[in-house]
N, C-alpha and C positions, 0 to 999 in steps of 0.2 A: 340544417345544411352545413354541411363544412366550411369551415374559411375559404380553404382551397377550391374547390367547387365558387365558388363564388365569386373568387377574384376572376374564375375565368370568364364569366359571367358579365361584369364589369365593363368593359368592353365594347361587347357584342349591341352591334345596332343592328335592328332588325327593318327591314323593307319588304311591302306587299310585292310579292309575284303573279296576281291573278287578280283581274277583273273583280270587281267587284261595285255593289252600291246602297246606299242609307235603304233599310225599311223602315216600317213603322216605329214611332220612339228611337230613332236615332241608330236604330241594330243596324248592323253590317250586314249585309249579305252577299259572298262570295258567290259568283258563274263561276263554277265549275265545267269545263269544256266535257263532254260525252268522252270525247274520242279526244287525243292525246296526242297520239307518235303515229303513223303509217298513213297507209290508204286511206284507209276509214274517216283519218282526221283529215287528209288535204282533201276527197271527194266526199263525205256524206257528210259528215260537221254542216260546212257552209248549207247543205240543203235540205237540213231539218230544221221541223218546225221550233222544237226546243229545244238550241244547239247546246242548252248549260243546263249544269243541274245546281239546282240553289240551295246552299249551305246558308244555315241562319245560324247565327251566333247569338248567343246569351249576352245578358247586358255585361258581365264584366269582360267577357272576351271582346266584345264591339269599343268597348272605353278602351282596351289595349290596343286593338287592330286599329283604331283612327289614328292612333300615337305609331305605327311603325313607318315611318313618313320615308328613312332611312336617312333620318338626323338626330332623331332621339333616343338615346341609348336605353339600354337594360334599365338600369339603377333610374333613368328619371322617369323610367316612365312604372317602376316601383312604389316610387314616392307618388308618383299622383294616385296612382289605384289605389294606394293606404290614405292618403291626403281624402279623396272623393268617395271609396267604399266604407274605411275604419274597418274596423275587427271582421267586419264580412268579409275580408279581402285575405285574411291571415291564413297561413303563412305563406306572405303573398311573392317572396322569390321563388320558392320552391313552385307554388300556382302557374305562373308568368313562365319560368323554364320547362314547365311541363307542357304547357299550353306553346311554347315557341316553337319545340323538338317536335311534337304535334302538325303544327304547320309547315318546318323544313322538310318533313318525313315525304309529307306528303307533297309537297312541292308550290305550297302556297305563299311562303316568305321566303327570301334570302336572309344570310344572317353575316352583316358586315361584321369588320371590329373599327373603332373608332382609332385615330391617329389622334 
């Protein structure tokens, strides 16, 4: 990864935008709503029976996603994945900005910058 790429990285604090909660072993798992934006969502969401659909994360994505609290920046929460994974984690910026842009895309995090 480039410097440049990087510093912009720096930064960037990321925060859950979606419902979500612990499974088993500590995993994350994201409610994903069915329905989204229109009718669909304000009238038939609420009155189905399975209003979410459930995104399960792997353990290092669940170790990142408990860390997007939207106080802990990129880089520290860099350093704990490398800290608590080691070499499983490598190359673990370029990992973590894949894995963010992943979840902005789809509208699961916000992605602050830090002051």
């Amino acid at each position: 990864m480039n410097q440049h790429r990087l510093q912009q990285w720096h930064d960037v604090v990321p925060m859950h935008d979606m419902k979500w909660e612990d499974g088993p072993e500590e995993r994350a798992v994201l409610l994903v709503p069915r329905f989204r934006k229109g009718p669909l969502a304000r009238w038939l969401q609420p009155r189905l029976k399975r209003p979410h659909i459930r995104v399960k994360l792997d353990e290092i994505g669940s170790f990142a996603w408990h860390r997007m609290d939207g106080k802990t920046r990129f880089t520290e929460i860099v350093n704990a994945m490398r800290e608590h994974f080691g070499e499983r984690v490598e190359p673990a910026e370029q990992r973590l900005q894949q894995f963010l842009i992943l979840l902005y895309r789809d509208k699961f995090v916000k992605l602050l910058t830090s002051t």
